[in-house]
N, C-alpha and C positions, 0 to 999 in steps of 0.2 A: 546265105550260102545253100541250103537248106531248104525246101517249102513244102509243105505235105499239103495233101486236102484229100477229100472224098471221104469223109465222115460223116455223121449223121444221124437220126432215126429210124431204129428199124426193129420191125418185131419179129421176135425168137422165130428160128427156123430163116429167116431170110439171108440176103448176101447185101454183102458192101464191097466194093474196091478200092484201097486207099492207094495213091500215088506220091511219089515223093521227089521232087526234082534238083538238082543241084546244080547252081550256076555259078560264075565266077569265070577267073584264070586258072583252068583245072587241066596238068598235068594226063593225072591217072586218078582211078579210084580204086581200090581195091576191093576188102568188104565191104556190103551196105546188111542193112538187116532194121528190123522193127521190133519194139519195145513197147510195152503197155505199164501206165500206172495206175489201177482204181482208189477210189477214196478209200484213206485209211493205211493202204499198203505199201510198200515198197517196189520198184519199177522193178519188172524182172523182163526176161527176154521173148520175145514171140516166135520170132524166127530170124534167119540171118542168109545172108547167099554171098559167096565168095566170085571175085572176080573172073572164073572159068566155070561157074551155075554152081556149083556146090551148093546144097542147101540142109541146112540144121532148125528144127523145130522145135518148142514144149511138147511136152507131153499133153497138155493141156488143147493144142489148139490141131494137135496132127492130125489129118484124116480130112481136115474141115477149110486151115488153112492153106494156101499157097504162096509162095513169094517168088518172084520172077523181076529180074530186069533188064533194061533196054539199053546197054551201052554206049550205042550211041548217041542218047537223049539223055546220057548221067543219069536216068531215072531207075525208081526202083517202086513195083509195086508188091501190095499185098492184098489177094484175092480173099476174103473171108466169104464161107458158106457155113450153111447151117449153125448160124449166130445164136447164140445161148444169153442167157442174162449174166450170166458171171464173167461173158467177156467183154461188160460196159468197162469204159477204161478212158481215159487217153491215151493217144498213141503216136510215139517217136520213132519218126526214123532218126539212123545212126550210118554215119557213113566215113571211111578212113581212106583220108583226101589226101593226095598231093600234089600241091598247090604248083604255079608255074614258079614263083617266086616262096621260095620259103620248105620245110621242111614236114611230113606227114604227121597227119593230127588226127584225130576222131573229130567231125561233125555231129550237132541235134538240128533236128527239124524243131519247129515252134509247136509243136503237137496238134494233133486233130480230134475230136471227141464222137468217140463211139458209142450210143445209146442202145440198148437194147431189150424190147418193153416183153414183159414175158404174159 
């Protein structure tokens, strides 16, 4: 339902763009937004953007990240710059679907792995 990709290696200071596409029998979507887990820790939230652009960040990633999405494409990206090593992670998108048949849920993406060599 779900597909991320555009992760990768990259050393501090550089950018990545992750994309996250959602296919199916799809209604509507609401929120989407992006999540990170590093080894060891507990997933917490990156950024998020509501279905009329609203957008909410970490404190962690403000100033560096972006998240934006494409409506029409169900897609939802996240622009990272100036990549830090503490933002090696996986990283989930999360998206609150409502399905053509059935009633609205949160989606995960399968995660994509963000590397980043310092």
């Amino acid at each position: 339902q779900l597909q991320a990709s555009g992760g990768g290696l990259v050393q501090a200071g550089g950018s990545l763009r992750l994309s996250c596409a959602a296919s199916g029998s799809i209604l509507s979507i609401n929120g989407m937004g992006w999540y990170r887990q590093a080894p060891g820790k507990q997933r917490e939230l990156a950024a998020t953007i509501t279905s009329g652009g609203s957008t909410n960040y970490a404190d962690s990633v403000k100033g560096r990240f972006t998240i934006s999405r494409d409506n029409a494409k169900n897609t939802v990206y996240l622009q990272m710059d100036g990549l830090k090593a503490e933002d090696t992670a996986v990283y989930y998108c999360n998206a609150n679907i409502l399905p053509v048949s059935g009633s609205t849920r949160y989606y995960w993406g399968q995660g994509t792995q963000v590397t980043v060599s310092s």
